[in-house]
PDB file of N, CA, C and O in Angstrom:
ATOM      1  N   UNK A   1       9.428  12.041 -19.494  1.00  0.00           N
ATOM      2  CA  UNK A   1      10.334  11.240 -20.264  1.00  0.00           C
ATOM      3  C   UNK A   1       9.578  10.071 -20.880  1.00  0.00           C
ATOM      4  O   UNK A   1       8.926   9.327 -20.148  1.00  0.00           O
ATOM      5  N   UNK A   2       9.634   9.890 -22.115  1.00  0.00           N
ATOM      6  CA  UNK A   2       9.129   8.233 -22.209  1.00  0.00           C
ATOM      7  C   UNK A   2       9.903   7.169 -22.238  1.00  0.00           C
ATOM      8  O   UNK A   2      10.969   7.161 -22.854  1.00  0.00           O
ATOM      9  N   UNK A   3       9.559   6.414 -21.740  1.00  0.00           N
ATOM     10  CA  UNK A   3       9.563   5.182 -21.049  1.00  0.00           C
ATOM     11  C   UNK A   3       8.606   4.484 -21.893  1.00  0.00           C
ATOM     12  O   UNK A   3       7.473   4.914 -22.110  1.00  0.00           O
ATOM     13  N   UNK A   4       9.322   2.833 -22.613  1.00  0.00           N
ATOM     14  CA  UNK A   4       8.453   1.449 -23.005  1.00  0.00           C
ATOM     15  C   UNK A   4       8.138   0.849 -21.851  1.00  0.00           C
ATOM     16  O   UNK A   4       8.982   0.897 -20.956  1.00  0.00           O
ATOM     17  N   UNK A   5       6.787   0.110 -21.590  1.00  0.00           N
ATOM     18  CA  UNK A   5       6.401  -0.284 -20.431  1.00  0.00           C
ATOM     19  C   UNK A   5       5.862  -1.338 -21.170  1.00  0.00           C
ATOM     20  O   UNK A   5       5.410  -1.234 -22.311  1.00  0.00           O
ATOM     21  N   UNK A   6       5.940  -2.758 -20.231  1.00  0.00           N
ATOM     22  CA  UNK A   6       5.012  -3.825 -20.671  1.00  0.00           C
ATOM     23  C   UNK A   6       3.478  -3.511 -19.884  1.00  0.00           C
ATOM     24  O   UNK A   6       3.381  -3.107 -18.726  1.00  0.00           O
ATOM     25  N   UNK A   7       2.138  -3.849 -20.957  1.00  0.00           N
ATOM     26  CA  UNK A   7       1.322  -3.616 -20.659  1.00  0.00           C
ATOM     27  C   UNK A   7       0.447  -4.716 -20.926  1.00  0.00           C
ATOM     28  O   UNK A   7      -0.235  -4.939 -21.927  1.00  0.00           O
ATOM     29  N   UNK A   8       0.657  -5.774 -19.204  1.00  0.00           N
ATOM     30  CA  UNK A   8      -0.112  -6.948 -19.161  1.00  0.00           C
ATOM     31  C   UNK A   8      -1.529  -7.360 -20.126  1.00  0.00           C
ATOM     32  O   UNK A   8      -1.699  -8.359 -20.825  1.00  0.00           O
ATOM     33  N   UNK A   9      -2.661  -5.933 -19.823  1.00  0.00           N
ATOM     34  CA  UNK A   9      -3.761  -6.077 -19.915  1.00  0.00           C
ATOM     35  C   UNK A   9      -3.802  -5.666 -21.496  1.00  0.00           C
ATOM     36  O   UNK A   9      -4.957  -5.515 -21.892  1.00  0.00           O
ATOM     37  N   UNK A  10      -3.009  -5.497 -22.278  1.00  0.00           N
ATOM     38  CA  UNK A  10      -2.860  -5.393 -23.701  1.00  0.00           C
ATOM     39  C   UNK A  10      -2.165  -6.578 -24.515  1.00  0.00           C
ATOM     40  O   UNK A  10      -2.367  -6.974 -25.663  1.00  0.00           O
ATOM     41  N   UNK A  11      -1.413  -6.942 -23.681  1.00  0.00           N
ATOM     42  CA  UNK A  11      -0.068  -8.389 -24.078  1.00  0.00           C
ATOM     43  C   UNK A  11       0.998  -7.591 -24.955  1.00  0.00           C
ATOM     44  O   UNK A  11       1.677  -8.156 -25.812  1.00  0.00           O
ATOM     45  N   UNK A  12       1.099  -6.032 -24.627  1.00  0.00           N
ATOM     46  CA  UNK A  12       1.977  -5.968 -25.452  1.00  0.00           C
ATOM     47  C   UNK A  12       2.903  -4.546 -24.986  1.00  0.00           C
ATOM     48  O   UNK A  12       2.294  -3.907 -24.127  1.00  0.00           O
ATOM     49  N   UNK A  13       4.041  -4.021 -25.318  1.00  0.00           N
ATOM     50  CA  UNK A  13       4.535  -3.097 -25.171  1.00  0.00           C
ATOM     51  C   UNK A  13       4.515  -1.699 -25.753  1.00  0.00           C
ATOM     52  O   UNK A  13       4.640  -1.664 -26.977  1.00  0.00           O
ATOM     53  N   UNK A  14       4.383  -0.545 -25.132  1.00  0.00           N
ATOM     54  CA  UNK A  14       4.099   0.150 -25.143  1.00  0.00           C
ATOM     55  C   UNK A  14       4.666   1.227 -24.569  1.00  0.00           C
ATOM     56  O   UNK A  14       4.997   1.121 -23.388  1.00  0.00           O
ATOM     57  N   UNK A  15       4.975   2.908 -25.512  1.00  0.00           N
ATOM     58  CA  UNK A  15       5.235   3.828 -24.699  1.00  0.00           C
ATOM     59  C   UNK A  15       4.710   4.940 -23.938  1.00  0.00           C
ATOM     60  O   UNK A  15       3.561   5.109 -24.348  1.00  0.00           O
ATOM     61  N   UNK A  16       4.944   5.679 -23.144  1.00  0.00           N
ATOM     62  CA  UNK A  16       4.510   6.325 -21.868  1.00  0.00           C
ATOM     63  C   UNK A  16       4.994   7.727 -22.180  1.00  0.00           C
ATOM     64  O   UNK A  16       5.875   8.079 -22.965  1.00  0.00           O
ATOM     65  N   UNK A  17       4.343   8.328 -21.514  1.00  0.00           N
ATOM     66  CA  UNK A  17       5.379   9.704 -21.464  1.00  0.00           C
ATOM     67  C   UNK A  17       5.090   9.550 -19.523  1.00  0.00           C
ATOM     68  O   UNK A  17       4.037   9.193 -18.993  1.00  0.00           O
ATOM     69  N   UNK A  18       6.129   9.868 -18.956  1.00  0.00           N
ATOM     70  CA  UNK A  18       5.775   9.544 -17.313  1.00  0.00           C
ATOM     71  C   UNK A  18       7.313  10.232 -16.722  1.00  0.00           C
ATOM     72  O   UNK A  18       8.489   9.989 -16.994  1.00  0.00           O
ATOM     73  N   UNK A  19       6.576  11.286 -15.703  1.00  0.00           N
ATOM     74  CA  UNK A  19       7.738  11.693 -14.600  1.00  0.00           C
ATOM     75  C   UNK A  19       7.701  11.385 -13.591  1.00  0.00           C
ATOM     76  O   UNK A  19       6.806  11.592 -12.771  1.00  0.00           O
ATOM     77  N   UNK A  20       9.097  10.591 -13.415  1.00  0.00           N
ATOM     78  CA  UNK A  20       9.661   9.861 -11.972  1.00  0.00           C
ATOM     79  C   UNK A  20       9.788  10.888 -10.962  1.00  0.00           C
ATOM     80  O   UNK A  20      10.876  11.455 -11.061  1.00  0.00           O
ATOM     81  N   UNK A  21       8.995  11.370  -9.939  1.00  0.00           N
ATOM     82  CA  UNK A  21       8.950  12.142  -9.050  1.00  0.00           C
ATOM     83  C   UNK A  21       9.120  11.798  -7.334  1.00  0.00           C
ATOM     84  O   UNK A  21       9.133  10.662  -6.860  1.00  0.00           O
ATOM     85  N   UNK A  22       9.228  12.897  -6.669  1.00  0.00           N
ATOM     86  CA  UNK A  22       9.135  12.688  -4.833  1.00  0.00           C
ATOM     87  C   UNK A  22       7.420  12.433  -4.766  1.00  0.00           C
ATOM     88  O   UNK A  22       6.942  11.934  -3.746  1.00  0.00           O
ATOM     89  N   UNK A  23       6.713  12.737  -5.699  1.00  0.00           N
ATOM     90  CA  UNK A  23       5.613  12.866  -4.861  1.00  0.00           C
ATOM     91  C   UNK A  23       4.561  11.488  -5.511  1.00  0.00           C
ATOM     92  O   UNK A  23       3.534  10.965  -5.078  1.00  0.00           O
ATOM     93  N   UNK A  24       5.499  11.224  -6.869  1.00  0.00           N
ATOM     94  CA  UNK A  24       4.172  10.079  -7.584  1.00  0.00           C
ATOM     95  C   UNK A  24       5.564   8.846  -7.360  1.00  0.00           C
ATOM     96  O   UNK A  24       5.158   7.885  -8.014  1.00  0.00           O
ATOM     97  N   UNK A  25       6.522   8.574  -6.949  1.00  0.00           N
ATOM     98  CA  UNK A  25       7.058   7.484  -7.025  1.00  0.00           C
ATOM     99  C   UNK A  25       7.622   7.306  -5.467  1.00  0.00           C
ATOM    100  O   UNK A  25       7.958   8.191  -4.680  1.00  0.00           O
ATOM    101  N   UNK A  26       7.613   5.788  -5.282  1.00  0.00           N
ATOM    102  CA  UNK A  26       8.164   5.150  -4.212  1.00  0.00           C
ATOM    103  C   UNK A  26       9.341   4.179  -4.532  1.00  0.00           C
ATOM    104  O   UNK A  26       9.331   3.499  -5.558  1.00  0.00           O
ATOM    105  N   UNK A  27      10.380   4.135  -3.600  1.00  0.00           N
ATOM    106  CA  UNK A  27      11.924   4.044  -3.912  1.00  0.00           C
ATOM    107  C   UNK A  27      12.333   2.643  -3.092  1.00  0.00           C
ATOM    108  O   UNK A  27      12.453   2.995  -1.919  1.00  0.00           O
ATOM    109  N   UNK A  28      12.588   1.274  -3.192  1.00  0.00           N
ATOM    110  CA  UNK A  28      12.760   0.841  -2.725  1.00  0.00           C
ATOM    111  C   UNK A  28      14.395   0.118  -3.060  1.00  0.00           C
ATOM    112  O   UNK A  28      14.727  -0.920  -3.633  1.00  0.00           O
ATOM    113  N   UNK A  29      15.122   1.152  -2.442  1.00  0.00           N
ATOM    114  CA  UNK A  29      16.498   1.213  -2.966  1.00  0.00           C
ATOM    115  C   UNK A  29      17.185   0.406  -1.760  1.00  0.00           C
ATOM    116  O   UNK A  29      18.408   0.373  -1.897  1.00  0.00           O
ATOM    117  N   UNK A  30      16.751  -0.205  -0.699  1.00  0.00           N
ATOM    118  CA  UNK A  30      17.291  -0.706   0.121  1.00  0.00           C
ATOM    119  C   UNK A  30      16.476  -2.025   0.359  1.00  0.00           C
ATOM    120  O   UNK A  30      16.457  -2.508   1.492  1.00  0.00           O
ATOM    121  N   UNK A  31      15.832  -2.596  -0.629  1.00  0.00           N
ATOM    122  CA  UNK A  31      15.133  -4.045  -0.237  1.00  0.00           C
ATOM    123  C   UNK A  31      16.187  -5.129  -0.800  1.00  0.00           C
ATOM    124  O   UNK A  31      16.986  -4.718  -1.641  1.00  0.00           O
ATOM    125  N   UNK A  32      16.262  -6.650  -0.355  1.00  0.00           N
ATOM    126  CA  UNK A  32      16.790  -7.553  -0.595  1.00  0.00           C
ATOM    127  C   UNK A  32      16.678  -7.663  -2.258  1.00  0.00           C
ATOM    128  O   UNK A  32      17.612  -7.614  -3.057  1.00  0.00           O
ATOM    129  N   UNK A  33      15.281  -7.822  -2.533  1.00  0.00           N
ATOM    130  CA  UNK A  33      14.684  -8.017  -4.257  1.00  0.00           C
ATOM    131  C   UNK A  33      14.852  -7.168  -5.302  1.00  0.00           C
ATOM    132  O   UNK A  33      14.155  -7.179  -6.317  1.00  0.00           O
ATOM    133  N   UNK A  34      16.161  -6.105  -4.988  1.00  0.00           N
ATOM    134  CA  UNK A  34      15.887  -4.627  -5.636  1.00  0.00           C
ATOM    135  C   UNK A  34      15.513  -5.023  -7.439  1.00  0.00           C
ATOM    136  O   UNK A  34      14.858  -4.442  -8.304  1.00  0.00           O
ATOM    137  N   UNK A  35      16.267  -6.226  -7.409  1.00  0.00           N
ATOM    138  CA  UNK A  35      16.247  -6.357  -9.076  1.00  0.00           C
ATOM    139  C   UNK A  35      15.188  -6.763  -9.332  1.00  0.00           C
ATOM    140  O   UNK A  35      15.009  -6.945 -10.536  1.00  0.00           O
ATOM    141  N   UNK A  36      14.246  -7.030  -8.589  1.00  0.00           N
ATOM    142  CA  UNK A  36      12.652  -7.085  -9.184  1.00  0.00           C
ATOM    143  C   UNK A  36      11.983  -6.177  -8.744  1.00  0.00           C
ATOM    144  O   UNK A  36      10.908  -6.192  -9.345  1.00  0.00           O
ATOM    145  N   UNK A  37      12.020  -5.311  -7.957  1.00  0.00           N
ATOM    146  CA  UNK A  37      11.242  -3.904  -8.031  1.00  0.00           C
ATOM    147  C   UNK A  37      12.216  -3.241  -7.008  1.00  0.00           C
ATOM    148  O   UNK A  37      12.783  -3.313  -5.918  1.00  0.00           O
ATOM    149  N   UNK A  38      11.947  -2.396  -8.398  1.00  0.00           N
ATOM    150  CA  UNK A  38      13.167  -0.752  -7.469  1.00  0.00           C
ATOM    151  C   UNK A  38      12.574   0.102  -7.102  1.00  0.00           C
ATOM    152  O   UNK A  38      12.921   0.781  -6.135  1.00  0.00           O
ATOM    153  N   UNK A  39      10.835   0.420  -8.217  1.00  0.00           N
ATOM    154  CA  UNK A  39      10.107   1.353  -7.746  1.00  0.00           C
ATOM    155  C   UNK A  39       8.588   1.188  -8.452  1.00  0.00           C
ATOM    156  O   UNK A  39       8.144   0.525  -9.389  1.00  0.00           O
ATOM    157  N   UNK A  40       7.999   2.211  -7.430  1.00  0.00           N
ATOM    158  CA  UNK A  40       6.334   2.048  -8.157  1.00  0.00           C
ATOM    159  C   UNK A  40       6.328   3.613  -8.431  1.00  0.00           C
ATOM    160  O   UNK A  40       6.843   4.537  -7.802  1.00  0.00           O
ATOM    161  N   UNK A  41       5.746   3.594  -9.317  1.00  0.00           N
ATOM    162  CA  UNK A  41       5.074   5.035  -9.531  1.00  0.00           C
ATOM    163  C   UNK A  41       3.575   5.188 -10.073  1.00  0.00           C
ATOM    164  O   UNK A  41       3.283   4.426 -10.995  1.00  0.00           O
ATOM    165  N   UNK A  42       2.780   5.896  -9.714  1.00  0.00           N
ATOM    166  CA  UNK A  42       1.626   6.166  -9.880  1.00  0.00           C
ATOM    167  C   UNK A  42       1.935   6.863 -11.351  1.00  0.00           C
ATOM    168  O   UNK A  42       2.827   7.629 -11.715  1.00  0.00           O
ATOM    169  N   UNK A  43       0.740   6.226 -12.082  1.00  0.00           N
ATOM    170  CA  UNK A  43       0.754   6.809 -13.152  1.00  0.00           C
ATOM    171  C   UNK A  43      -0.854   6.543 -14.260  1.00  0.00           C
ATOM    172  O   UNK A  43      -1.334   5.558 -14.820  1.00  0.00           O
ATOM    173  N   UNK A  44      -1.297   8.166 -14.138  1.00  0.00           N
ATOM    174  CA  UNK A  44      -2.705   7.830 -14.830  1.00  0.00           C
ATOM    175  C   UNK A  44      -3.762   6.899 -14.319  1.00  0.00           C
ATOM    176  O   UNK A  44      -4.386   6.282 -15.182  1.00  0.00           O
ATOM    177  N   UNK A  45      -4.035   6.714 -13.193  1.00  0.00           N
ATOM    178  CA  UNK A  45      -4.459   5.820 -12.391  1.00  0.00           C
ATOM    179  C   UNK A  45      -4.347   4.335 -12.726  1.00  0.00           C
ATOM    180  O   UNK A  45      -5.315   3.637 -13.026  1.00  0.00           O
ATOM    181  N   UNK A  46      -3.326   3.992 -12.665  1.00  0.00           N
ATOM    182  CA  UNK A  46      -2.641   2.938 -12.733  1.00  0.00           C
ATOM    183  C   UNK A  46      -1.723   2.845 -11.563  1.00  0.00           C
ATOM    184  O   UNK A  46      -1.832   3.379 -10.459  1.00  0.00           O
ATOM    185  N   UNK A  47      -0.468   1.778 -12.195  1.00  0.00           N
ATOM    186  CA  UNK A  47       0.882   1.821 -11.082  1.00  0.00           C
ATOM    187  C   UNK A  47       1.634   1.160 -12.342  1.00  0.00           C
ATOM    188  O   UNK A  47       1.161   0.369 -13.157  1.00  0.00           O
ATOM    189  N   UNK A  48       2.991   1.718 -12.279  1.00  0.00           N
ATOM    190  CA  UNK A  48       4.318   1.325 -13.187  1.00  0.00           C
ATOM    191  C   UNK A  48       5.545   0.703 -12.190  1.00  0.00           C
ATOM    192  O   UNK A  48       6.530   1.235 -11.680  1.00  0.00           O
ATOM    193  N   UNK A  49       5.042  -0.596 -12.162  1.00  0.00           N
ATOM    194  CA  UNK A  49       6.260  -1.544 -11.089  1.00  0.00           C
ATOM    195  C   UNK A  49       7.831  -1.490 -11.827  1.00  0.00           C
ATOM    196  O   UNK A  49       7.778  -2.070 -12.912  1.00  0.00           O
ATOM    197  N   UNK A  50       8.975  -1.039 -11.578  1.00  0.00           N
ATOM    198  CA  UNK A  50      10.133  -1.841 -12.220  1.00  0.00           C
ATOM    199  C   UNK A  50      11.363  -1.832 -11.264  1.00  0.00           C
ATOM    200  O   UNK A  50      11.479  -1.216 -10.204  1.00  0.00           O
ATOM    201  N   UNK A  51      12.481  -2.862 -12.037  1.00  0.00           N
ATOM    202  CA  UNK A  51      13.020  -3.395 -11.115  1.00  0.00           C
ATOM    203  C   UNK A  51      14.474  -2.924 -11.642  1.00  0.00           C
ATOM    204  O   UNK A  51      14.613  -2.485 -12.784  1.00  0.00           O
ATOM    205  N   UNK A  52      15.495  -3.040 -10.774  1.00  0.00           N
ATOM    206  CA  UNK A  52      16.867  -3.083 -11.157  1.00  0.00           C
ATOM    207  C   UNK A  52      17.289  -3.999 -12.091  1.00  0.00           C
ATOM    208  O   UNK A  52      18.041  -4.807 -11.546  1.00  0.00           O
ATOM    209  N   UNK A  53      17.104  -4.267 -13.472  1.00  0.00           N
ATOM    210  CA  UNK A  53      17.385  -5.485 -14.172  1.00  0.00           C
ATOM    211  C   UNK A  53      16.711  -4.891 -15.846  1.00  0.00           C
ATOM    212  O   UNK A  53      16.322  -3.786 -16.224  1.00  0.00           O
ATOM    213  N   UNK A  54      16.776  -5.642 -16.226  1.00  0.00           N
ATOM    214  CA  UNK A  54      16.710  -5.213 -17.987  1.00  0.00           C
ATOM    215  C   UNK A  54      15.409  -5.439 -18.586  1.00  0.00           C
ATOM    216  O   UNK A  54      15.188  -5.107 -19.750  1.00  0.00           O
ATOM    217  N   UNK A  55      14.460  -6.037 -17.784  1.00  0.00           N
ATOM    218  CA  UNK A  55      12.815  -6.191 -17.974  1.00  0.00           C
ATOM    219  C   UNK A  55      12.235  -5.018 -18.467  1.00  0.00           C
ATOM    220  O   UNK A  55      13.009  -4.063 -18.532  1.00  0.00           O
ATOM    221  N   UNK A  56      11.025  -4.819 -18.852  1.00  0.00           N
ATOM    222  CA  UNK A  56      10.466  -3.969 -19.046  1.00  0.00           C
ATOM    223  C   UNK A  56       9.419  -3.425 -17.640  1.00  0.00           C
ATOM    224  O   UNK A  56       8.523  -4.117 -17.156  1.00  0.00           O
ATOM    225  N   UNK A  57       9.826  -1.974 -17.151  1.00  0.00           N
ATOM    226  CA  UNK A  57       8.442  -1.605 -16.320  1.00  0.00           C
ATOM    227  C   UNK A  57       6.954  -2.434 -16.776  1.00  0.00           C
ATOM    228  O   UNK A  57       6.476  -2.714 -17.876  1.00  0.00           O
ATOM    229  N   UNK A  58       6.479  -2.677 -15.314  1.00  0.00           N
ATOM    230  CA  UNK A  58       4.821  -3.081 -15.820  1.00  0.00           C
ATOM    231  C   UNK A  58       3.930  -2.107 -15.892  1.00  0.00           C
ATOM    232  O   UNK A  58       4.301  -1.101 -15.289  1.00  0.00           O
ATOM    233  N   UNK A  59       3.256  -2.052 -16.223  1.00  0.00           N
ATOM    234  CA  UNK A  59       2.270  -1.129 -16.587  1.00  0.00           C
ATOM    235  C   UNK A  59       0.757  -1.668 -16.021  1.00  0.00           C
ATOM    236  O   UNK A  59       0.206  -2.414 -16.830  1.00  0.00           O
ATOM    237  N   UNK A  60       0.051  -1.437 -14.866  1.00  0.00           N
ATOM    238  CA  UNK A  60      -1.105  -2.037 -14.267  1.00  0.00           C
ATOM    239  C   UNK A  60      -2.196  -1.330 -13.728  1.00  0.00           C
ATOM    240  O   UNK A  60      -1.984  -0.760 -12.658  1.00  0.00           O
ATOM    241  N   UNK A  61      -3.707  -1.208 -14.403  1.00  0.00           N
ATOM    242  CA  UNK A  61      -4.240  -0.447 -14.100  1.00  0.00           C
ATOM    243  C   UNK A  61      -5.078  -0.581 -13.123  1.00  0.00           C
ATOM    244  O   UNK A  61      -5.369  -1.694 -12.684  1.00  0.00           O
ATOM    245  N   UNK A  62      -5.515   0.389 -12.712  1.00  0.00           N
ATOM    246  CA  UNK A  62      -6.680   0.581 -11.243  1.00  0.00           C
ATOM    247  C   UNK A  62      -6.036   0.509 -10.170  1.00  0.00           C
ATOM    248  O   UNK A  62      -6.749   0.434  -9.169  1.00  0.00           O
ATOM    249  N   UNK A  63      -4.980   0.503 -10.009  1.00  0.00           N
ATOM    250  CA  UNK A  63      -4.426   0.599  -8.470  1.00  0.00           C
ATOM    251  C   UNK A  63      -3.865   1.246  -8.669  1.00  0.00           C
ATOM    252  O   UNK A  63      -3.549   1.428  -9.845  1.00  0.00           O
ATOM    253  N   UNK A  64      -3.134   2.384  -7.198  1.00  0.00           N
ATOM    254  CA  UNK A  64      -1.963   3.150  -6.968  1.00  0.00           C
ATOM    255  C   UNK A  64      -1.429   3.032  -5.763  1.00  0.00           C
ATOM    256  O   UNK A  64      -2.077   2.511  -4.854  1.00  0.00           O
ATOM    257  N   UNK A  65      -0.054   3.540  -5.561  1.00  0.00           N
ATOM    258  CA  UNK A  65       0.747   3.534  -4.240  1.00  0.00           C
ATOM    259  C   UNK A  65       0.120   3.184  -2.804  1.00  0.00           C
ATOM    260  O   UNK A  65       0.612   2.472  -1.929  1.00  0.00           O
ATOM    261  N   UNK A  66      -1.554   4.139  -2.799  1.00  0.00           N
ATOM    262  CA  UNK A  66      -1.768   4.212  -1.536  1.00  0.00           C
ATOM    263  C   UNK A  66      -3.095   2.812  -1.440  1.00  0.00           C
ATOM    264  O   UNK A  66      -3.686   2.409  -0.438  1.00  0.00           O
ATOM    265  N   UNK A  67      -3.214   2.373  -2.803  1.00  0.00           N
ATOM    266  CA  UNK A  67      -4.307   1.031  -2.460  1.00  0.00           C
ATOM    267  C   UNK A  67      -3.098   0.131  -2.053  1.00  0.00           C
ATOM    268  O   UNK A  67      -3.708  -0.674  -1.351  1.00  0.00           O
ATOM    269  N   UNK A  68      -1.821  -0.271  -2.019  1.00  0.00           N
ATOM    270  CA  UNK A  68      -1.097  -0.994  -1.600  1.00  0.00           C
ATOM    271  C   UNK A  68       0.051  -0.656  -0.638  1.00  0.00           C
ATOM    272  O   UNK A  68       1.092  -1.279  -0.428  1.00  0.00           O
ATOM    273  N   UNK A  69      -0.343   0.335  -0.178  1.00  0.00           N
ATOM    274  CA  UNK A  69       0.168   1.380   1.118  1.00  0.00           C
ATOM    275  C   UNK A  69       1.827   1.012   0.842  1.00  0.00           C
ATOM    276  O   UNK A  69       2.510   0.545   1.753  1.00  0.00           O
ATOM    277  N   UNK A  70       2.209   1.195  -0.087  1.00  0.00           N
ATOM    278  CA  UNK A  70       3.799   0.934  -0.203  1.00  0.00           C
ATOM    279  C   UNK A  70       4.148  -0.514   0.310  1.00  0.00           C
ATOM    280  O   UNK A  70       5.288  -0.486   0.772  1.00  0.00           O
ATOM    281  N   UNK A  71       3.779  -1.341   0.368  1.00  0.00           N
ATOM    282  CA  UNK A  71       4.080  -2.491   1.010  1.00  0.00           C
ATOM    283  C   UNK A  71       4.666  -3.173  -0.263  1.00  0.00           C
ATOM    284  O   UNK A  71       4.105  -3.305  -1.350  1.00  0.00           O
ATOM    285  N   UNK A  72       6.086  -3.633   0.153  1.00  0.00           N
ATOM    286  CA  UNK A  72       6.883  -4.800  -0.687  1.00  0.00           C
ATOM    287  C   UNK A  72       6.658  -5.819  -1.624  1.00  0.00           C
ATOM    288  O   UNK A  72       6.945  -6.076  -2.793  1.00  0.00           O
ATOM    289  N   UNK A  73       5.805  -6.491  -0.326  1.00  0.00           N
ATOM    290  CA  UNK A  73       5.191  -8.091  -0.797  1.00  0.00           C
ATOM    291  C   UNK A  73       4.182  -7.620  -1.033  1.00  0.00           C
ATOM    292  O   UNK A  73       3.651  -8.431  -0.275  1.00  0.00           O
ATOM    293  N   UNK A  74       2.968  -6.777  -1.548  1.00  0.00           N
ATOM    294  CA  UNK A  74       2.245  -6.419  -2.007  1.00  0.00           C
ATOM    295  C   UNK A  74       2.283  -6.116  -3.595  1.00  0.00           C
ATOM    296  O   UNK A  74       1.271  -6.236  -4.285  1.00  0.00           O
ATOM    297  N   UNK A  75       3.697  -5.663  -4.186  1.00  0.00           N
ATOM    298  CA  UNK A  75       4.272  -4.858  -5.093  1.00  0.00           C
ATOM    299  C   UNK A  75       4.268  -6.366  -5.842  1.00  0.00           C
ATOM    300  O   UNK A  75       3.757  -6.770  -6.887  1.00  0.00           O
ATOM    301  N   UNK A  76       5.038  -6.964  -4.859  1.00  0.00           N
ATOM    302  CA  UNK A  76       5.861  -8.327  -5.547  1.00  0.00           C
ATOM    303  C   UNK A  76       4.857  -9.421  -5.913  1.00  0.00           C
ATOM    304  O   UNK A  76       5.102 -10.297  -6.741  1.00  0.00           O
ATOM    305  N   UNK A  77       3.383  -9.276  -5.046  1.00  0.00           N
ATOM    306  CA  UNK A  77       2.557 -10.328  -5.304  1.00  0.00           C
ATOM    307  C   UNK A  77       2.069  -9.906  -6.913  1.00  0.00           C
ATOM    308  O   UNK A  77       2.199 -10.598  -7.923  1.00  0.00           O
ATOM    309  N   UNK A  78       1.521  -8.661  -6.803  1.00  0.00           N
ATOM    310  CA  UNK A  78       1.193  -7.817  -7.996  1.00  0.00           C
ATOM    311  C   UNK A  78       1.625  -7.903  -9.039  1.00  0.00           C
ATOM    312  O   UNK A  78       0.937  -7.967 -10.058  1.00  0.00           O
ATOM    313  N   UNK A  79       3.095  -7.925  -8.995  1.00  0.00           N
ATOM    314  CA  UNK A  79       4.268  -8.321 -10.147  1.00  0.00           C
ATOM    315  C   UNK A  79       3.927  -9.300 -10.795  1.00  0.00           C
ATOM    316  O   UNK A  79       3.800  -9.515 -12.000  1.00  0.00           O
ATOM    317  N   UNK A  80       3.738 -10.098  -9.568  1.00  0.00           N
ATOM    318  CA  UNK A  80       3.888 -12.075 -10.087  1.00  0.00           C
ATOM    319  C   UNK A  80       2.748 -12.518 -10.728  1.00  0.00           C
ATOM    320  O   UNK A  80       2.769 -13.555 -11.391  1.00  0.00           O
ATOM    321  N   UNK A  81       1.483 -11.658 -10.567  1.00  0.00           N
ATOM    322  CA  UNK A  81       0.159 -11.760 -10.874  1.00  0.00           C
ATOM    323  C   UNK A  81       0.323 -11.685 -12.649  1.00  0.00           C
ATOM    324  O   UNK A  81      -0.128 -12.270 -13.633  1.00  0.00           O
ATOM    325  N   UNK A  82       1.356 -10.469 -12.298  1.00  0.00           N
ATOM    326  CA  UNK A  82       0.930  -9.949 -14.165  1.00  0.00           C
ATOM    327  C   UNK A  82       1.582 -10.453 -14.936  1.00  0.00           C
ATOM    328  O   UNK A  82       1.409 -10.137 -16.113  1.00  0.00           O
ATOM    329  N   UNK A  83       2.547 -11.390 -14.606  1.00  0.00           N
ATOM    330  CA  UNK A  83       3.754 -11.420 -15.527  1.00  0.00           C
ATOM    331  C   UNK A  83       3.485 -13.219 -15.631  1.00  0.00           C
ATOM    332  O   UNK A  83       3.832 -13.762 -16.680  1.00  0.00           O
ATOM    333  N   UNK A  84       3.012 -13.875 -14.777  1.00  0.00           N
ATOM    334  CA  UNK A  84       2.827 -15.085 -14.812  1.00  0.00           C
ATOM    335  C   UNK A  84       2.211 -15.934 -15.885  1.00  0.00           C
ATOM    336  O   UNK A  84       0.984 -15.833 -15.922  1.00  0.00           O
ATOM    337  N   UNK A  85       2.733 -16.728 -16.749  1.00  0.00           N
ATOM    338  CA  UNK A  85       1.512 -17.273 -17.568  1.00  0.00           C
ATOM    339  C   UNK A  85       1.031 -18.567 -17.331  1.00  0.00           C
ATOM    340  O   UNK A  85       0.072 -18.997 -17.973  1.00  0.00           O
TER     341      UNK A  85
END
């Protein structure tokens, strides 16, 4: 499906072609923060953070799911990294 993703390391937006799967995405449908990340998905050796809310997915390269072993506050530090100015 494509999907517009913000793409920090470009400053700009951009589309994807990317399938939300069991095996490349992680679901965090039961955290307090859902509206800032709902899910990660591996994508192209990257990671695509997004959240329950109207933002754009991030788009961040060189890491995936298992360099941040699914961890929350890992996701969320990551987030805050890219989006911060």
């Amino acid at each position: 499906m494509e999907k517009t993703v913000y793409n920090p390391q470009k400053g700009r937006l951009e589309t994807i072609n990317i399938d939300f799967t069991d095996e490349n995405t992680t679901w965090f449908d039961d955290h307090e923060k859902i509206e800032e990340v709902y899910m990660v998905t591996d994508f192209e050796g990257g990671l695509v953070i997004a959240g329950c809310n109207y933002d754009y997915p991030i788009l961040v390269y060189d890491i995936s799911r298992s360099d941040i072993n699914d961890d929350i506050k890992k996701v969320l530090d990551l987030q805050k990294t890219y989006t911060e100015t």
